[in-house]
C-alpha positions as CSV (number, residue, x, y, z in Angstrom):
1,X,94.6,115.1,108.8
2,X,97.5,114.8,111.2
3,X,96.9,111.2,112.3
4,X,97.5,107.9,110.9
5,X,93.9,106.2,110.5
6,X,95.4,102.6,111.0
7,X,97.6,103.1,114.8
8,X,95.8,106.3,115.5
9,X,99.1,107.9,116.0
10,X,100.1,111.1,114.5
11,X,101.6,110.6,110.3
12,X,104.7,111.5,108.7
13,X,103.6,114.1,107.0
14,X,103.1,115.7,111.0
15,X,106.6,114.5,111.8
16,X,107.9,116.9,110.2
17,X,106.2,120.3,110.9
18,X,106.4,118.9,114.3
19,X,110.3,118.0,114.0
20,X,110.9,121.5,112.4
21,X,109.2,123.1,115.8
22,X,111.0,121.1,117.7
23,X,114.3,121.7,116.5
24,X,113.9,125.9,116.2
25,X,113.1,125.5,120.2
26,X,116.0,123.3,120.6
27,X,118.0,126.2,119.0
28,X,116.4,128.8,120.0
29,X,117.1,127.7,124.1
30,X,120.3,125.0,123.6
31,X,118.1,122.6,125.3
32,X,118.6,119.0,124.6
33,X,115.9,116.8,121.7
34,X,116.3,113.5,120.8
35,X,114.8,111.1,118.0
36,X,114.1,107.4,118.0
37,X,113.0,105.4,114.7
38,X,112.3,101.6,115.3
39,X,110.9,99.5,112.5
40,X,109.1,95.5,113.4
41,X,111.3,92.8,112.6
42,X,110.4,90.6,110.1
43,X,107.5,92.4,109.6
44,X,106.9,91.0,106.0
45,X,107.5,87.2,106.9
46,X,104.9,87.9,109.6
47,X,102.5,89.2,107.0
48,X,103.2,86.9,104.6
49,X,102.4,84.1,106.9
50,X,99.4,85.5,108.5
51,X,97.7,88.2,105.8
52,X,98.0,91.9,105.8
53,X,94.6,92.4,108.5
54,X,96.7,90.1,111.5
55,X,99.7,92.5,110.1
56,X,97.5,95.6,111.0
57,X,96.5,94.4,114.0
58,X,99.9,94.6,115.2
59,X,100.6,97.7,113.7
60,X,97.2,99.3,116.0
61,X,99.1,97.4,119.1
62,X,102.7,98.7,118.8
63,X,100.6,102.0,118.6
64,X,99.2,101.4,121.8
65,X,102.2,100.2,123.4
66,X,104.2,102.9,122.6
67,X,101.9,105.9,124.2
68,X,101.7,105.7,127.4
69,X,105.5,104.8,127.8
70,X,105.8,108.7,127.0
71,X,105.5,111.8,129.0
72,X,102.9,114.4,127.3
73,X,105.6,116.8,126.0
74,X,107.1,113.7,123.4
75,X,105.7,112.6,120.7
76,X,104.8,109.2,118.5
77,X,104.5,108.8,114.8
78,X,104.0,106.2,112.0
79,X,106.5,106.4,109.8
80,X,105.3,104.4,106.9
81,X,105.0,100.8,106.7
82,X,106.3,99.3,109.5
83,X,108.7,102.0,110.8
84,X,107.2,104.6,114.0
85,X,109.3,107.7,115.0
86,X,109.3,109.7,118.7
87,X,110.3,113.0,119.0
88,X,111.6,112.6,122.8
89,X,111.6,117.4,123.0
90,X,114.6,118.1,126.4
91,X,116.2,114.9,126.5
92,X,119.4,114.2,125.7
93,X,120.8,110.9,124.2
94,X,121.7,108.9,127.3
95,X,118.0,109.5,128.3
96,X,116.4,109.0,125.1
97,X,118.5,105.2,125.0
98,X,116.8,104.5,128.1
99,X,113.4,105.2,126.4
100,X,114.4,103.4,123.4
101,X,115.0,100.2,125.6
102,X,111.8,100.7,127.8
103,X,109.9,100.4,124.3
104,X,111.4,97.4,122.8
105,X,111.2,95.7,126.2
106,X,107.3,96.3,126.1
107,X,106.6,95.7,122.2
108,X,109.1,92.4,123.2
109,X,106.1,91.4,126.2
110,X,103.3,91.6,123.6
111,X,102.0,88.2,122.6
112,X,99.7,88.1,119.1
113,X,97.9,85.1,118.3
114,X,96.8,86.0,114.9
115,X,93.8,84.4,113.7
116,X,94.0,80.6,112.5
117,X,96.7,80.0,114.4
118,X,97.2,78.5,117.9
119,X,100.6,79.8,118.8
120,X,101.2,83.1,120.2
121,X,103.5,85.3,117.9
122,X,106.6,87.3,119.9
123,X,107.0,90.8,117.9
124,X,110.3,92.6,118.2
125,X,111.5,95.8,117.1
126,X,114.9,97.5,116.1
127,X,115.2,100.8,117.2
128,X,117.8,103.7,116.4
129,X,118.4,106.8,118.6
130,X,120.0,109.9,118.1
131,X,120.6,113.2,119.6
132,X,120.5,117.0,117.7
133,X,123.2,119.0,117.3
134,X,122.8,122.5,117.6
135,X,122.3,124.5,114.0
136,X,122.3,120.6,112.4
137,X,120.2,120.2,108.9
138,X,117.0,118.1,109.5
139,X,117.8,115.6,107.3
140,X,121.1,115.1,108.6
141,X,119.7,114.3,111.9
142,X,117.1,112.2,110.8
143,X,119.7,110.3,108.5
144,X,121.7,109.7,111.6
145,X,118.8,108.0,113.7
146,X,118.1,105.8,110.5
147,X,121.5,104.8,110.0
148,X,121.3,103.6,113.9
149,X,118.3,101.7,113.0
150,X,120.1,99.7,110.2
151,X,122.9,99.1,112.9
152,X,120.7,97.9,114.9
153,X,119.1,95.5,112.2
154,X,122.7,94.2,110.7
155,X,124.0,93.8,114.4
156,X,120.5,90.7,114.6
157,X,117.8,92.8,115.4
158,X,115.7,93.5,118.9
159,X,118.1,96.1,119.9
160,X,118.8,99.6,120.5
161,X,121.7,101.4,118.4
162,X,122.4,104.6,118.9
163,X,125.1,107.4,117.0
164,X,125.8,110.3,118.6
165,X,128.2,113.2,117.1
């Protein structure tokens, strides 16, 4: 299987044939591909507080969030855990910030009331963005959009950090 059964959107293991394509074509034609990875904040104090079904139940909706903000040509994955990838295929990083932004924005809207409780929940997201660099090692460019990520998490969360080379 290629999808995640929880969010419905595609899994890691997918990422990554898909990544591989993605990057060839980005060789092959010099054409621009970008990457995002954002991961919820606080995830485990919100699952902690609420149980692991209320933490699924945001998992399902950041899936659902994140979709339609994309063209058809890009591409959303759960990561593992907490933490979702897009492969954003002929856009360069400027571009793929912008995306990055619209996303947290959106995930930021989002109000859970999880069950038991009376108070609607906010949900915010980290996210890190990179570009590819022609002939780069896949790992190398994943490692950079991660390390963006963690900026974005030391610098207080809800934010976009990007590292471009």
């Amino acid at each position: 299987s290629i999808t995640d059964g929880l969010t419905k959107l595609y899994n890691s293991r997918h990422f990554y044939n898909q990544l591989r394509g993605e990057i060839d074509r980005s060789n092959r034609y010099d054409h621009p591909l970008s990457l995002l990875i954002l991961d919820i904040d606080h995830f485990k104090v919100f699952n902690d507080s609420f149980g692991h079904l209320e933490g699924d139940k945001v998992l399902i909706r950041i899936g659902q969030v994140i979709k339609p903000l994309l063209r058809k040509m890009d591409s959303a994955y759960r990561y593992g855990g907490e933490e979702f990838t897009v492969i954003l295929p002929e856009t360069d990083g400027k571009e793929a910030q912008t995306v990055a932004q619209r996303i947290r924005k959106a995930v930021k809207k989002e109000k859970f009331t999880p069950k038991g409780s009376s108070t609607p929940e906010s949900i915010t997201i980290s996210l890190g963005v990179t570009a590819y660099n022609p002939k780069e090692d896949i790992s190398a460019f994943i490692q950079r959009a991660d390390k963006a990520l963690y900026g974005s998490k030391e610098d207080g969360r809800d934010q976009v950090s990007a590292i471009f080379i």
